[in-house]
C-alpha positions as CSV (number, residue, x, y, z in Angstrom):
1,X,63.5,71.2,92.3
2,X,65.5,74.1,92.8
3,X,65.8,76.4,89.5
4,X,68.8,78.2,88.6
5,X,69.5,81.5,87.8
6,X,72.0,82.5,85.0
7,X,72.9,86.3,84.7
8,X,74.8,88.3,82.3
9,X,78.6,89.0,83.7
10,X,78.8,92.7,82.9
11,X,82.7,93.4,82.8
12,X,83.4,96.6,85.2
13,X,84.2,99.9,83.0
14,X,88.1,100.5,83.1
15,X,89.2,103.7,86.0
16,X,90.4,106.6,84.0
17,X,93.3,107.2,86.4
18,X,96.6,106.0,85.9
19,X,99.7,105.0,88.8
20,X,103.1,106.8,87.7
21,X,106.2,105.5,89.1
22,X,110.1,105.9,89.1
23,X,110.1,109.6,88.7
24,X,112.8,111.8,89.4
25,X,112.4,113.5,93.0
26,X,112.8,116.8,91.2
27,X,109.7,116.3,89.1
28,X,106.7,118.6,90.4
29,X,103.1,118.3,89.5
30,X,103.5,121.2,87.4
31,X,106.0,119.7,84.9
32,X,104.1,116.1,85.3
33,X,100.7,118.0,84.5
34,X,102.9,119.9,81.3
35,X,104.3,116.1,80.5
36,X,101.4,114.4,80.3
37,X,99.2,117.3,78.4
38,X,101.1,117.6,75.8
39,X,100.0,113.9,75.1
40,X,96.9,115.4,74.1
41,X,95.3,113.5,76.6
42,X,92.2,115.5,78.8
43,X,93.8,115.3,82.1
44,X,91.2,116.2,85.2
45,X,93.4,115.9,87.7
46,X,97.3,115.6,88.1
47,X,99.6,114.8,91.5
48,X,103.1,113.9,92.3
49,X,102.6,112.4,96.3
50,X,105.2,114.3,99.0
51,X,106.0,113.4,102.3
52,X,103.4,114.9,104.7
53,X,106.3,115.9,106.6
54,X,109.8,116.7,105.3
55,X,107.6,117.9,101.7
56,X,109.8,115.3,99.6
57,X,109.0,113.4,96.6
58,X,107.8,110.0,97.0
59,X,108.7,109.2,93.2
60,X,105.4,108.6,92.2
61,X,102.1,110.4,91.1
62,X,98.9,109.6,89.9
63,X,97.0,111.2,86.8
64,X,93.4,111.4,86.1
65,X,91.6,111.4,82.6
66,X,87.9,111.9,81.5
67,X,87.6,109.1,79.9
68,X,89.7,105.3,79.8
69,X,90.4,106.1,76.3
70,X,92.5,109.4,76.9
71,X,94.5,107.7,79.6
72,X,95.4,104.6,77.4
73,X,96.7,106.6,74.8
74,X,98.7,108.8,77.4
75,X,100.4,105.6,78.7
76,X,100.9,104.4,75.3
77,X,102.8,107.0,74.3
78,X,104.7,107.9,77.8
79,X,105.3,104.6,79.6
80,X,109.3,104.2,80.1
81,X,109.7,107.4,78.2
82,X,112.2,109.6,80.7
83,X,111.5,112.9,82.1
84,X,114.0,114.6,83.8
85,X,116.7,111.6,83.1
86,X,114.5,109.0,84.8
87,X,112.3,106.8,82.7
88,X,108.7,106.5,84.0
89,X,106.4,103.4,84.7
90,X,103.2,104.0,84.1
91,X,100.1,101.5,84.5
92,X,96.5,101.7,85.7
93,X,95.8,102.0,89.0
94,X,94.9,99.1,90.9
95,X,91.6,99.9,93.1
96,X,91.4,96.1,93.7
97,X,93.2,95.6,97.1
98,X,92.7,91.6,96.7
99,X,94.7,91.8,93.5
100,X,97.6,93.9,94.7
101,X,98.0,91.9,97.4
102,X,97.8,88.7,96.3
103,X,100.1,89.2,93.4
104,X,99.0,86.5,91.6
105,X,99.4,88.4,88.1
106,X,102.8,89.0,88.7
107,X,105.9,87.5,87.8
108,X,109.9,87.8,89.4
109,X,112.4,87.4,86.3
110,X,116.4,87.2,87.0
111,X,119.6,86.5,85.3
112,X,118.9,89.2,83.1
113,X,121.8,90.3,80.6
114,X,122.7,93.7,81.8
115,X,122.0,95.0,78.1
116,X,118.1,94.1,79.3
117,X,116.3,97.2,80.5
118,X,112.3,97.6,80.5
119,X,111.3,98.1,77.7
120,X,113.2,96.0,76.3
121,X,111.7,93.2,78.7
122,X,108.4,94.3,78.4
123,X,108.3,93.4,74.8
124,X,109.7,90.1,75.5
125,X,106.8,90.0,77.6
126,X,103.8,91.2,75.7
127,X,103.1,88.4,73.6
128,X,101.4,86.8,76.5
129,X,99.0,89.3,77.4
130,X,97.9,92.7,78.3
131,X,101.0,94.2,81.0
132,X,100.2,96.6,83.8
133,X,103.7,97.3,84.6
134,X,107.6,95.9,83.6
135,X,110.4,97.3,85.4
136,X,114.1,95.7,85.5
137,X,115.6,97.0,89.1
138,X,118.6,99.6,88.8
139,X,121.2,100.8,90.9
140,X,123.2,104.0,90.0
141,X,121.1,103.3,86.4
142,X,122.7,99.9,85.4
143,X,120.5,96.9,85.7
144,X,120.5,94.5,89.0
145,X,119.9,91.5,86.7
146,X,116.4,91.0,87.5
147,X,113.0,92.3,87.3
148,X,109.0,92.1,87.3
149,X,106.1,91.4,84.9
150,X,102.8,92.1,86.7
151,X,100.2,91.1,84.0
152,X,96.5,92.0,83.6
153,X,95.1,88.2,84.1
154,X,96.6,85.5,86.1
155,X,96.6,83.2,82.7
156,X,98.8,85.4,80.8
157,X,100.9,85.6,83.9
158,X,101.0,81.5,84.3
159,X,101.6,81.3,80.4
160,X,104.3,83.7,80.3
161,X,106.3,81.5,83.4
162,X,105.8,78.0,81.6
163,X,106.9,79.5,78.4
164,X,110.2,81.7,79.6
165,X,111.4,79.5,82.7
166,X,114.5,78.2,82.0
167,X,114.8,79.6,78.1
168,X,118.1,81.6,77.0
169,X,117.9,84.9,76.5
170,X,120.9,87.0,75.4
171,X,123.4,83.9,76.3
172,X,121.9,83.7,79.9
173,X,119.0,80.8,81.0
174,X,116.2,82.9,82.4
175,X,114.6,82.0,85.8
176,X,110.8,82.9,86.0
177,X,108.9,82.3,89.2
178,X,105.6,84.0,90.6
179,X,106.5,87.1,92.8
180,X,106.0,86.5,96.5
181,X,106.6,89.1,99.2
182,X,109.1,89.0,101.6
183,X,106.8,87.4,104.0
184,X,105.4,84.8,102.2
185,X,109.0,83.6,101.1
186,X,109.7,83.6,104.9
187,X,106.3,81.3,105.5
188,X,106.9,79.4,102.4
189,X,110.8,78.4,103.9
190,X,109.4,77.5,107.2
191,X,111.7,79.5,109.2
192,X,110.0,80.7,112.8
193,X,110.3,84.1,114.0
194,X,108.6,85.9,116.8
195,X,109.8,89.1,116.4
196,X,108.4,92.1,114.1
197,X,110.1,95.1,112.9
198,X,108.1,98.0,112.3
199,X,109.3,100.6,109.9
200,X,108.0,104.4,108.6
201,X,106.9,105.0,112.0
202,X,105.6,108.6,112.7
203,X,108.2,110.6,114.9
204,X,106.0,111.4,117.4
205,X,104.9,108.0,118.2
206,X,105.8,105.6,121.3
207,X,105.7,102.2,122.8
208,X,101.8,103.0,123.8
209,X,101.1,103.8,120.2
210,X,102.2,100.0,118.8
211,X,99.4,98.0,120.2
212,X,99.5,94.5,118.6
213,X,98.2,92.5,121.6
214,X,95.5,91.9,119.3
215,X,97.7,89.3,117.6
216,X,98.9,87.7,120.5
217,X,101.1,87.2,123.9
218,X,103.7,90.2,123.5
219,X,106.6,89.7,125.4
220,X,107.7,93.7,125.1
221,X,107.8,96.5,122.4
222,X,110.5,99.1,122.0
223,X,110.3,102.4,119.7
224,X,114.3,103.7,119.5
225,X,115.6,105.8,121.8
226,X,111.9,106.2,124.0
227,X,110.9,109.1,120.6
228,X,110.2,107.0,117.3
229,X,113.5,107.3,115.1
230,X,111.1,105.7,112.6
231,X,111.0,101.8,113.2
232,X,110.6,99.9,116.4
233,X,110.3,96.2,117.9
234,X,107.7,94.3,118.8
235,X,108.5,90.1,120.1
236,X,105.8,87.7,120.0
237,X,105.5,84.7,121.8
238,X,104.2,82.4,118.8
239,X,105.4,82.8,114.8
240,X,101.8,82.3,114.0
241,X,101.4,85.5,116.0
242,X,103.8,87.9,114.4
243,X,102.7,86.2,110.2
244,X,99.0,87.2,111.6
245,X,100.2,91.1,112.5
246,X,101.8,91.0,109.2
247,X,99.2,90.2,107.2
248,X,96.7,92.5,109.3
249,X,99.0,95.4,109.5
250,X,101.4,95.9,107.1
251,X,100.9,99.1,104.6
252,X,98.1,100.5,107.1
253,X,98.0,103.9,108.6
254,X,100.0,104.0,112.1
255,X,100.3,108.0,112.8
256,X,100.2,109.7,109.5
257,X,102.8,107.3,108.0
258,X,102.1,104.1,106.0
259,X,103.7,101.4,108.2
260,X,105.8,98.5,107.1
261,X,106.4,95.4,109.0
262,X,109.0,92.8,108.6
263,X,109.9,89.5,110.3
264,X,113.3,89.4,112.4
């Protein structure tokens, strides 16, 4: 008879480094390194991510802490708290790629009451469980109507939606669903398309570059105007085809760009 083995589950320490989002493309790493250390917190490291190219802001930064403690307490006290007219959105950095991707933590909420903003919705929020991140969506700094929950275990997630689905709020019934991306709403729908777009495309890159025959039969594949204005097309024979370069492909490094691939 075979015996079984029972270990001890030890739980992983928490990363000292936290993800900051939604800033203002005039914040440097200067004034983020002067934000965040008058928090008292003993920041190691401190920087706001630029465009290898054009030496923009990409709105968003990452700070590290010696210790888990010091970076709690600096998003604590920062999170949604504006700097430079934008408020930030700050969580812990996700080093688990199965967990970002999947999004099974995370939650879509709409039909908001434009009076709604984060915070606000984060606190609505909370009682479920630990949140990573809560942002409503803005244009031109009113609210869209909707927004996301991403929470820290799938159960608070799931007990958050049966809760809040379909519950008033500020006058309006609330819809809660689980987030899905673009292309799994696309799957999910059972629309068919054999043709990918592929966006953030390095300028120097051409037709040779975009090698997806991996996936599949390729019919032809175009970069604009012969040099890469940024996004080009690739057509599939098969849907099954173009959902498998999606899922193999999209986010990775193409060039020195992070590329992002869409179904047509």
């Amino acid at each position: 008879m075979a015996t079984m083995q029972v270990s001890e589950v030890v739980e992983q320490p928490r990363p000292a480094s936290l993800y900051v989002g939604d800033l203002n493309p005039r914040v440097t790493t200067a004034e983020l390194f002067h934000t965040f250390f008058g928090a008292d917190g003993k920041v190691t490291a401190i920087r706001v991510c630029t465009d290898a190219i054009t030496g923009e802001s990409l709105r968003y930064g990452y700070v590290n802490f010696g210790t888990a403690q010091d970076a709690a307490k600096a998003m604590s006290s920062l999170n949604l708290i504006a700097l430079k007219g934008k408020a930030m959105r700050i969580m812990w950095c996700e080093r688990n790629q199965v967990t970002r991707m999947t999004g099974v933590t995370n939650l879509f909420a709409k039909d908001l009451d434009p009076s709604i903003d984060s915070a606000q919705l984060e606190a609505i929020f909370e009682k479920f469980g630990t949140i990573r991140s809560c942002k409503v969506a803005e244009e031109n700094g009113k609210s869209k109507g909707f927004g996301f929950v991403q929470f820290e275990k799938e159960d608070s997630a799931m007990a958050a939606l049966n809760a809040m689905h379909e519950t008033v709020l500020s006058g309006k019934k609330l819809y809660v669903a689980q987030f899905m991306r673009k292309s799994q709403r696309i799957v999910a729908s059972g629309q068919k398309f054999t043709n990918l777009c592929v966006k953030n495309l390095d300028k120097d890159l051409t037709e040779d570059c975009l090698k997806f025959s991996e996936f599949g039969m390729v019919h032809y594949t175009v970069v604009m105007e012969g040099n890469s204005k940024g996004f080009g097309l690739v057509s599939f024979e098969y849907p099954e085809e173009v959902r498998k370069a999606v899922e193999a492909l999209n986010g990775t490094l193409l060039g020195i760009q992070l590329s992002g691939s869409n179904f047509l």
